[in-house]
BAZA-900633 format. One record per residue (C-alpha): residue in three letters; x, y, z; residue number from 1. Coordinates in Angstrom, 3 decimals, decimal comma, m for minus. Layout:
REM residues N
rec residu: ALA u: X v: Y w: Z num: NUM .
...
REM end
This chain:
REM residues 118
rec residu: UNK u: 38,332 v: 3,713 w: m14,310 num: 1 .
rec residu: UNK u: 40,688 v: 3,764 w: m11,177 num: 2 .
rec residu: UNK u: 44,153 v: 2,907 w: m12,187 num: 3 .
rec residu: UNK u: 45,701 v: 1,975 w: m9,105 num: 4 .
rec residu: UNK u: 44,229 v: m1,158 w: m8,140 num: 5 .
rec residu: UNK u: 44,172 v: m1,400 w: m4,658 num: 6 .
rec residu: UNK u: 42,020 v: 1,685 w: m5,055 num: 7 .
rec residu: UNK u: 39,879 v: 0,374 w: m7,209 num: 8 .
rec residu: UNK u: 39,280 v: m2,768 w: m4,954 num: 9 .
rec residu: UNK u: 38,810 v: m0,482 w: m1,990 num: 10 .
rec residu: UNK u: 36,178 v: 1,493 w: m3,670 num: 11 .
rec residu: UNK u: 34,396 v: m1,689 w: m4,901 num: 12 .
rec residu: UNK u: 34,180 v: m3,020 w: m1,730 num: 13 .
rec residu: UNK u: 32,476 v: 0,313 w: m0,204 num: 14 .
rec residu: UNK u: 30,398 v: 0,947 w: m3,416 num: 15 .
rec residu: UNK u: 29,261 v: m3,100 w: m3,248 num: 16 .
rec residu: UNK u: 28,087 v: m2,200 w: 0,796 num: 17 .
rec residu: UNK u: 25,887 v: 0,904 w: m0,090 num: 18 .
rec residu: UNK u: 24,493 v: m1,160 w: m3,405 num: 19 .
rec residu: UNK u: 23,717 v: m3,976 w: m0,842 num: 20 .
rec residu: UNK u: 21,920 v: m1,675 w: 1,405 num: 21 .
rec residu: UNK u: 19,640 v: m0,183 w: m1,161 num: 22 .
rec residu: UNK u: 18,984 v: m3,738 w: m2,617 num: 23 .
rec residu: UNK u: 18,018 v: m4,816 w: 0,639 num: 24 .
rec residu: UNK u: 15,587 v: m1,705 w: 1,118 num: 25 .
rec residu: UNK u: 13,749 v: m2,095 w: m1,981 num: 26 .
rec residu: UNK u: 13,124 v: m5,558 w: m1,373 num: 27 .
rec residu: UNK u: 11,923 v: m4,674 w: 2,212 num: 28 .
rec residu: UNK u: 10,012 v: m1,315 w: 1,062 num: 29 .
rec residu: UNK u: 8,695 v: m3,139 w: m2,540 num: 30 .
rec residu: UNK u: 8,093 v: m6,859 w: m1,114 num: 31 .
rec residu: UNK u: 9,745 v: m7,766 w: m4,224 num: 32 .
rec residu: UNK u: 11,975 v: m11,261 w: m4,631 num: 33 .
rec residu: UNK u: 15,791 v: m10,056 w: m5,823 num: 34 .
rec residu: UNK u: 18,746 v: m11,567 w: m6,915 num: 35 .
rec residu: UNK u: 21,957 v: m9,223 w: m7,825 num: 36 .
rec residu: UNK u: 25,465 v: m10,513 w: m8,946 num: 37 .
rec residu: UNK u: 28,453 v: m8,569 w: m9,016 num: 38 .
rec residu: UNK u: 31,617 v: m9,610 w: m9,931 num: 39 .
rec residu: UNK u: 34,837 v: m7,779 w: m8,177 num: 40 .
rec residu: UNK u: 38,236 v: m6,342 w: m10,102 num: 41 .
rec residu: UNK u: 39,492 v: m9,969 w: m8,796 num: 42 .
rec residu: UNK u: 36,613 v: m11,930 w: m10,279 num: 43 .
rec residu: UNK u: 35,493 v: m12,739 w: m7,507 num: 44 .
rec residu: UNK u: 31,622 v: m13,241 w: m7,724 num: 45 .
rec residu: UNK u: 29,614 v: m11,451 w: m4,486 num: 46 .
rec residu: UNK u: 25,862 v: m12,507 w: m4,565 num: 47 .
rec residu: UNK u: 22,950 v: m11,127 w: m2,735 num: 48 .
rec residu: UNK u: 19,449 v: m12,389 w: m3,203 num: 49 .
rec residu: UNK u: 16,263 v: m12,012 w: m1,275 num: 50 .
rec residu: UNK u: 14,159 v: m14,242 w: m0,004 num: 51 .
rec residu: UNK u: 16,989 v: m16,445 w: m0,579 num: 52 .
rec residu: UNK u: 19,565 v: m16,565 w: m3,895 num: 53 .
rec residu: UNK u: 18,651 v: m19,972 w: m4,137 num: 54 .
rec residu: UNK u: 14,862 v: m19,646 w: m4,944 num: 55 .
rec residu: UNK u: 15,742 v: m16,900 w: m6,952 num: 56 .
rec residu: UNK u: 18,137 v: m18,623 w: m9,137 num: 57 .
rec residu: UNK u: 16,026 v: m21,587 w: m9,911 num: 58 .
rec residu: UNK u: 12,547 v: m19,298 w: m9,960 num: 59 .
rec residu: UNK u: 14,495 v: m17,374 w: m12,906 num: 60 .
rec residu: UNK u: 16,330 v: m20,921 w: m14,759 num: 61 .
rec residu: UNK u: 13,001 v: m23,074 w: m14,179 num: 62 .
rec residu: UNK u: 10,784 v: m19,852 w: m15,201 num: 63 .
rec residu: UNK u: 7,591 v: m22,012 w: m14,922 num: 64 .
rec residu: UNK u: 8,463 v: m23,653 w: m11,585 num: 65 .
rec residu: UNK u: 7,456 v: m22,024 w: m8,438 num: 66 .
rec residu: UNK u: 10,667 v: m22,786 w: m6,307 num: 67 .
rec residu: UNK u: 9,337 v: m22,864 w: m2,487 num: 68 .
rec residu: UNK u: 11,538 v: m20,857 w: m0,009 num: 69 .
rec residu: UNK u: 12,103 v: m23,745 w: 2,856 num: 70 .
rec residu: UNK u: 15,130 v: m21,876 w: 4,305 num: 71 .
rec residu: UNK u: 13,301 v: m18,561 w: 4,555 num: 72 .
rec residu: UNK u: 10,517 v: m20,315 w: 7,233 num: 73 .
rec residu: UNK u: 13,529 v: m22,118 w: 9,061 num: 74 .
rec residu: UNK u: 15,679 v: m18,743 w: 9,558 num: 75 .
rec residu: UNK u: 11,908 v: m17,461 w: 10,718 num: 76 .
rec residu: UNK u: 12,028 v: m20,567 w: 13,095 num: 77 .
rec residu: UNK u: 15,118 v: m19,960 w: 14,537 num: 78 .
rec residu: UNK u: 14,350 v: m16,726 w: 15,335 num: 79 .
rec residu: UNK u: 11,484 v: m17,180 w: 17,307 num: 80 .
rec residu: UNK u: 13,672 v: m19,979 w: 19,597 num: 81 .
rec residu: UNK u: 16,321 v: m17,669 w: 20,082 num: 82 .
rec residu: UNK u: 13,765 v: m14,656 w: 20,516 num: 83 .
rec residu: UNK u: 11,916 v: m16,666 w: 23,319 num: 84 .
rec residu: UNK u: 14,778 v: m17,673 w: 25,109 num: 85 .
rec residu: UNK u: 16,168 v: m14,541 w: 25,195 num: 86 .
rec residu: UNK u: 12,401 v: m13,094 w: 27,160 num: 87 .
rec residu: UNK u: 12,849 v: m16,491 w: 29,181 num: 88 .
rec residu: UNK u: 16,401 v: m15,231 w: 30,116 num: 89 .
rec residu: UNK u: 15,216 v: m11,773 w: 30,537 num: 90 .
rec residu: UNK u: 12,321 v: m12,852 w: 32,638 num: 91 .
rec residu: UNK u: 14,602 v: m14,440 w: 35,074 num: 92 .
rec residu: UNK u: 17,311 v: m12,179 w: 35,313 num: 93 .
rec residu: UNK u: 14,631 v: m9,701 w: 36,152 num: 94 .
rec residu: UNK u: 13,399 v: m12,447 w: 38,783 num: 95 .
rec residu: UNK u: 16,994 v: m12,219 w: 40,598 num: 96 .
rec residu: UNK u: 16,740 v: m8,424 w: 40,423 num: 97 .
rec residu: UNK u: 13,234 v: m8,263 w: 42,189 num: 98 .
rec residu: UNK u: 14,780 v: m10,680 w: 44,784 num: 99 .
rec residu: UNK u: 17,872 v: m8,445 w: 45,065 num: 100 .
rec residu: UNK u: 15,825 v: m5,659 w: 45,786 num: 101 .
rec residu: UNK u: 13,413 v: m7,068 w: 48,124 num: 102 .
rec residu: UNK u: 16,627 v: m8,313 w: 50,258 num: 103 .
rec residu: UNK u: 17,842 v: m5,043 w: 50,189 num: 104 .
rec residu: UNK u: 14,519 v: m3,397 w: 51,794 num: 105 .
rec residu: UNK u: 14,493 v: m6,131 w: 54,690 num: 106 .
rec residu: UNK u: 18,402 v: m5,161 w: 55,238 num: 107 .
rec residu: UNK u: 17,913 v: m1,596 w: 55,237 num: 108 .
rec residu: UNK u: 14,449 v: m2,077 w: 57,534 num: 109 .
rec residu: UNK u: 16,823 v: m4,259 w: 59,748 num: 110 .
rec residu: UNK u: 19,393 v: m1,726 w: 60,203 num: 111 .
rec residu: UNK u: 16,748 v: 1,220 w: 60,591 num: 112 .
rec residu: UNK u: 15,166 v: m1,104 w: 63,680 num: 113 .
rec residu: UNK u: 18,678 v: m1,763 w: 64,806 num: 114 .
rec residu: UNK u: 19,857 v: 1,753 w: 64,845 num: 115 .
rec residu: UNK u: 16,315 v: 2,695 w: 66,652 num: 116 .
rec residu: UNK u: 16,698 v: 0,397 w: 69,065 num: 117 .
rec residu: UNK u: 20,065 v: 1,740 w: 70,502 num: 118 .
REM end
């Protein structure tokens, strides 16, 4: 055990990020439902549970009840809102470009005739 406990609460907090990562790949690789509880040198409790540590919880303290994931298809909701207005935003920023361009081609054509014509 680390005796200096700032240490130890410094190395928690790393080890707890590289345990959440591999959590979160299994349960993306595996398709399998997780909940994982840790509890720091503080007591503090950190959580991390997917689809959601809700469902989880009550899936695993109502084991016959099939807890439906509600949030899940909401976060999946927003999503797609913020994913389509962000291809509506790029659509017209791309707009103004094309128009930037094309204003730049009858500029340069108008200085080319200008310059030919003196």
């Amino acid at each position: 055990m680390i005796e200096n406990q700032d240490d130890r609460l410094i190395t928690f907090s790393k080890r707890r990020s590289g345990i959440y990562k591999k959590i979160g790949e299994l349960s993306t690789l595996c398709g399998n439902e997780i909940l994982f509880i840790i509890f720091s040198p503080a007591r503090k409790p950190f959580t991390f549970g997917h689809p959601s540590i809700e469902s989880i919880a009550n899936r695993f303290l109502n084991r016959n009840i099939h807890v439906i994931d509600d949030m899940h298809a909401l976060i999946e909701a927003h999503r797609t809102v913020r994913i389509k207005k962000l291809i509506q935003l790029y659509n017209e920023v791309q707009s103004q470009i094309d128009a930037s361009h094309e204003t730049q081609k009858v500029l340069a054509q108008q200085i080319t005739s200008g310059t030919d014509s003196n």
